[in-house]
N, C-alpha and C positions, 0 to 999 in steps of 0.2 A: 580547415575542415569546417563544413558551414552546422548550424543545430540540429538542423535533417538528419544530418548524417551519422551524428554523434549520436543523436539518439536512435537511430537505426541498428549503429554496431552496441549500444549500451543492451537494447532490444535482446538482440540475437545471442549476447552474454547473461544477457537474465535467462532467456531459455536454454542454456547452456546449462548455467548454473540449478534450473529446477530440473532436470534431467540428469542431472549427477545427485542432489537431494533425495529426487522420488523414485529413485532406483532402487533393486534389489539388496546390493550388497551394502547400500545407506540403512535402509530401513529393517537388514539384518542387524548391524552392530547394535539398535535401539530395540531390536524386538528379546526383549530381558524382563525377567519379573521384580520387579522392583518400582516404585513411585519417585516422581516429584512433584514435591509439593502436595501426595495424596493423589496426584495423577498417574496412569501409567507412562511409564517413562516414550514409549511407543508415540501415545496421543501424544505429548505436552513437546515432543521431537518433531511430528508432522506438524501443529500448531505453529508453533515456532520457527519452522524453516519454510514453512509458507506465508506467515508474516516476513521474515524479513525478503522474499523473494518476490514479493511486490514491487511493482513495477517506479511506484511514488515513494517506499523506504528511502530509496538511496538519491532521489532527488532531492531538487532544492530545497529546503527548509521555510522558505521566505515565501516561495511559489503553493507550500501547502496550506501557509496560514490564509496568505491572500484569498485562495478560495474559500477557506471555510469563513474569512471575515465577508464573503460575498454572500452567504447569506445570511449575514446578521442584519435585524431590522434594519438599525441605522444607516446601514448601505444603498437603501431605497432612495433614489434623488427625489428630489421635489418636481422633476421633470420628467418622471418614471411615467407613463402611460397606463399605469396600474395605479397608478396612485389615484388617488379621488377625495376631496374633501365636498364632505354635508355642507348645504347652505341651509340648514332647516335650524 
């Protein structure tokens, strides 16, 4: 099975799985008066299970850092086209 494909069927499980989250009889068992953390229990359920049903949760770990080290200064080559140095 080639990476196309995996991430195709991983896709159609994630929307699988927000479709079973953002349904009625989910968002019944949460709908209670009661807090966590000073939250309603409600918001901090829908928070939380749309964080982890992001599409890059359950991905690589290594593929998440890389990008965000992509944009840290130091990532800029010296042969970057945006780069410019003053001769002044």
């Amino acid at each position: 099975m080639g990476e196309i494909e995996g991430r195709g069927q991983r896709m159609v499980a994630l929307c699988m799985l927000g479709c079973v989250l953002f349904n009625f009889p989910m968002l019944a068992l949460f709908n209670v008066r009661g807090t966590f953390f000073g939250v309603p229990v409600l918001y901090a359920y829908i928070f939380l299970a749309w964080g982890t049903s992001r599409p890059d949760f359950f991905g690589n770990p290594r593929s998440r850092i890389s990008r965000l080290n992509s944009f840290a200064p130091s990532a800029v080559s010296a042969s970057s086209p945006f780069l410019t140095q003053s001769t002044a």
